[in-house]
Wavefront OBJ file of the C-alpha trace (Angstrom):
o trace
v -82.596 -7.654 237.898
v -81.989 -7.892 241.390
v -83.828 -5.273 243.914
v -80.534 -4.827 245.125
v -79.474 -3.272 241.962
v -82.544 -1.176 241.260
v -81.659 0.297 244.614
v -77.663 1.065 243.905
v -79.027 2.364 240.730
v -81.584 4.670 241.874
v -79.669 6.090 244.688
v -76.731 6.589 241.722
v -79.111 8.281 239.808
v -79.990 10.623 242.037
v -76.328 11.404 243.664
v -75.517 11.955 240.546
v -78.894 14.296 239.533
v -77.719 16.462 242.468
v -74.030 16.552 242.069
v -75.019 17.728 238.522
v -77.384 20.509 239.785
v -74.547 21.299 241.991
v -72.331 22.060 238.748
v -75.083 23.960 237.056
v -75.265 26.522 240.289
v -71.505 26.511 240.107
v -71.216 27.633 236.586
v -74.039 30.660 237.365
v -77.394 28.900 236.968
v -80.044 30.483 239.602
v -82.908 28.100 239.025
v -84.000 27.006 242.842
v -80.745 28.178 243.804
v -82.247 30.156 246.787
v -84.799 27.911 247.562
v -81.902 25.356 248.358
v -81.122 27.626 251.362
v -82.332 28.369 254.741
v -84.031 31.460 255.920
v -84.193 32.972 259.163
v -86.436 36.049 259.483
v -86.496 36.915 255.916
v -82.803 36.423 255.536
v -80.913 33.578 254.072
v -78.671 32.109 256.976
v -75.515 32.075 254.578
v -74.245 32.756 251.156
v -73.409 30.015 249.174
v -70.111 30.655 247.956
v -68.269 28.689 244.322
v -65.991 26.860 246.660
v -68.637 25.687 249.095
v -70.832 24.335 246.071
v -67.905 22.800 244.301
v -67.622 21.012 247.465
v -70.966 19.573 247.805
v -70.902 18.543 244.299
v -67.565 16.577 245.178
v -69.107 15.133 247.792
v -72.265 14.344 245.905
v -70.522 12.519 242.815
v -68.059 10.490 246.032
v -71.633 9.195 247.246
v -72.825 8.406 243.708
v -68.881 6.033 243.642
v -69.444 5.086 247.022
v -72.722 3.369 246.217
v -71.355 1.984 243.079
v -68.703 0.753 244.880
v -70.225 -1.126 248.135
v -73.137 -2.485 245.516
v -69.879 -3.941 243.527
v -71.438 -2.191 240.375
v -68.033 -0.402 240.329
v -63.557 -1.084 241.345
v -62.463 0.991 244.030
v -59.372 0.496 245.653
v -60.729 -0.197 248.818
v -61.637 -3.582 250.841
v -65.349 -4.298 250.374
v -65.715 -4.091 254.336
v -64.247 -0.422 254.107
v -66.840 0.324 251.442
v -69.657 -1.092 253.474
v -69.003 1.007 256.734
v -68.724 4.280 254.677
v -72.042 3.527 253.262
v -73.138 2.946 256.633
v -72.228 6.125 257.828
v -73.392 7.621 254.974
v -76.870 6.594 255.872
v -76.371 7.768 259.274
v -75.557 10.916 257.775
v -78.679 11.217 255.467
v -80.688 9.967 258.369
v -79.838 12.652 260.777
v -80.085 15.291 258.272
v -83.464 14.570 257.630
v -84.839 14.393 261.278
v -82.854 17.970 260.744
v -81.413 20.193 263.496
v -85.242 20.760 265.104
v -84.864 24.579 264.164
v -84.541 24.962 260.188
v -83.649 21.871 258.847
v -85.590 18.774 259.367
v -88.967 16.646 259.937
v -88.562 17.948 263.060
v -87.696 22.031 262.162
v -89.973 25.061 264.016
v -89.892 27.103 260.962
v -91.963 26.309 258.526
v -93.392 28.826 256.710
v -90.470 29.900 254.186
v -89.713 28.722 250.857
v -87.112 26.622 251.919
v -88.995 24.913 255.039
v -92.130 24.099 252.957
v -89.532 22.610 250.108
v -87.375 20.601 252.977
v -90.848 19.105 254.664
v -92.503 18.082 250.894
v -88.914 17.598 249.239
v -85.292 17.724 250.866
v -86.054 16.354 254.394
v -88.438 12.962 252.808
v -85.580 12.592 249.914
v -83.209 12.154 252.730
v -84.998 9.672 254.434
v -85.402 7.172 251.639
v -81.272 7.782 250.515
v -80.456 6.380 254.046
v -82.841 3.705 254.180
v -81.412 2.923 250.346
v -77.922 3.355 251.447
v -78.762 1.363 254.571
v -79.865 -1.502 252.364
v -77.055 -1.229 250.013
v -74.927 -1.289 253.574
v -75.876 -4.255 254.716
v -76.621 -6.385 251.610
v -72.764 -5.303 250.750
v -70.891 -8.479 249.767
v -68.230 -8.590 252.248
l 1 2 3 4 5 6 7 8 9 10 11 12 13 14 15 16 17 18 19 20 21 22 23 24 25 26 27 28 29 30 31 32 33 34 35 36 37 38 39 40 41 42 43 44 45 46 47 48 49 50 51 52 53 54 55 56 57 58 59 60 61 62 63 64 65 66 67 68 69 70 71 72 73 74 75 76 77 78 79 80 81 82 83 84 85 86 87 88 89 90 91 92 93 94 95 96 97 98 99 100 101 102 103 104 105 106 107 108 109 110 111 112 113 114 115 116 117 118 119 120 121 122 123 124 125 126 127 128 129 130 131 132 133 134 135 136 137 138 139 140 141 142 143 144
């Protein structure tokens, strides 16, 4: 099996993992729910509504096709080029949301010492890092 492939499929794997936790929050699971969210001063700096996680799960389970797609592992209707610069900018993406916004999100955040920072510095921020350096590879490896 080609590396190539073990990457698309990991990176499917877990689009797809997160899309799917996305649903479970939608339908009224709690697990982690919170902990998925920033805080500022004790308070969370929104309230996730349904429409906003539908939404992210949408746009979860169109990154899980996307890589399918550019790794040719899946038919989209869409030039091979196309799919390649999407994924490209998808890593971009992933890449800038883990060196964060340098206040609450990020490697680079000042708060660190709520649930969510200390989750996003062991967990969300490093997860993003290696999903654009996967979808980087997938990128540029991209048969076009």
């Amino acid at each position: 099996m080609a590396l190539n492939t073990i990457i698309a499929g990991s990176l499917i794997a877990v689009f797809a993992g997160l899309a799917l936790i996305h649903i479970y929050w939608l339908f009224g699971g709690r697990v982690e729910q919170l902990a998925a969210i920033p805080e500022l001063d004790g308070k969370l700096i929104f309230e996730s509504t349904p429409l906003a996680t539908l939404m992210v799960a949408i746009g979860l389970g169109l990154c899980t096709l996307l890589i399918a797609g550019t790794a040719g592992m899946l038919a989209l209707p869409f030039a091979q080029a196309v799919l390649a610069w999407m994924t490209h900018g998808l890593a971009m993406v992933l890449l800038l949301r883990a060196i964060g916004d340098f206040r609450l999100v990020g490697s680079f955040k000042q708060i660190r010492d709520t649930r969510f920072a200390r989750l996003d510095t062991t967990l969300y921020s490093p997860l993003c890092l290696v999903l654009a350096i996967g979808a980087a590879i997938i990128s540029f490896t991209a048969h076009v």
